[in-house]
C-alpha positions in Angstrom: 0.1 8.6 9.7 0.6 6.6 6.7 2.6 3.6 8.6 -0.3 3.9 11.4 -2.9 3.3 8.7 -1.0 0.5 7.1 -0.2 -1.3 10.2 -4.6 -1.3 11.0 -4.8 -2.5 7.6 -2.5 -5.3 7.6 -4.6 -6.5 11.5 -7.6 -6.6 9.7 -5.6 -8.6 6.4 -7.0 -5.9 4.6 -5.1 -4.5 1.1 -5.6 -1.2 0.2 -5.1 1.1 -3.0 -3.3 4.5 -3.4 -6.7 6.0 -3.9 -8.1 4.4 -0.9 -5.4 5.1 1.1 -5.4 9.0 0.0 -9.0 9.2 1.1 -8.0 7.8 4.8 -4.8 10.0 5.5 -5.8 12.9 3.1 -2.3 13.0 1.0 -2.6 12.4 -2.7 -1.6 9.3 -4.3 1.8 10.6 -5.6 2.6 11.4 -2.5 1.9 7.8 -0.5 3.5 5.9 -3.3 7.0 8.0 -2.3 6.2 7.4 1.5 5.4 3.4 1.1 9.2 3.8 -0.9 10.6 5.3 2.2 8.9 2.9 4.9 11.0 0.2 2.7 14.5 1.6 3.9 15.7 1.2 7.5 15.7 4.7 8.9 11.9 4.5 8.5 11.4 1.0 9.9 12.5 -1.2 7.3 9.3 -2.8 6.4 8.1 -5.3 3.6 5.9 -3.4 1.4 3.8 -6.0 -0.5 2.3 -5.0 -4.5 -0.6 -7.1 -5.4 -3.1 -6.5 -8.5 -6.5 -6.0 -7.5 -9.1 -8.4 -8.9 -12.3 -6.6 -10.6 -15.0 -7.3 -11.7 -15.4 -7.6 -15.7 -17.0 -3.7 -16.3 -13.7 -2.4 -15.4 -11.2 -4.6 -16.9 -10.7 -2.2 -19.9 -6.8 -1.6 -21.5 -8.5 2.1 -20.3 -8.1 1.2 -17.0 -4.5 -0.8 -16.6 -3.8 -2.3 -13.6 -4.8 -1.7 -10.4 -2.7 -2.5 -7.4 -3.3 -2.5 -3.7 -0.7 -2.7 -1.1 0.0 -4.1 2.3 3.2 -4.0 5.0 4.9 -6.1 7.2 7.6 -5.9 9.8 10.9 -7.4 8.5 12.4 -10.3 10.0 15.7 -9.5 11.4 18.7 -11.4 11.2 21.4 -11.4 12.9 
């Protein structure tokens, strides 16, 4: 479900956080952050999973807060 949702997302150029992401498939964050892991290796497709910090606006850019990334996939290019 995960890879589904990812896949839409990166169609539409979208980026998404864990937190957005748990609210579309349901899973909590811990558990997508080990899945996007797994969609890295080849048994699970092998994709590019891109990191990016999220720009906000000033109210949240608190030390409280830290960083907040979003992430987007890609196929890998394969090279033979």
């Amino acid at each position: 479900m995960l890879c589904d949702v990812m896949l839409s997302a990166r169609q539409c150029e979208t980026w998404l956080t864990l937190d957005e992401l748990a609210r579309l498939t349901h899973y909590p964050p811990a558990s997508i952050s080990a899945q996007l892991r797994h969609l890295r290796k080849p048994e699970y497709g092998g994709f590019v999973v891109e990191k990016q910090p999220r720009e906000v606006g000033a109210v949240l850019r608190g030390e409280d807060f830290g960083t907040m990334w979003e992430y987007q996939i890609k196929r890998a290019i394969r090279r033979n």
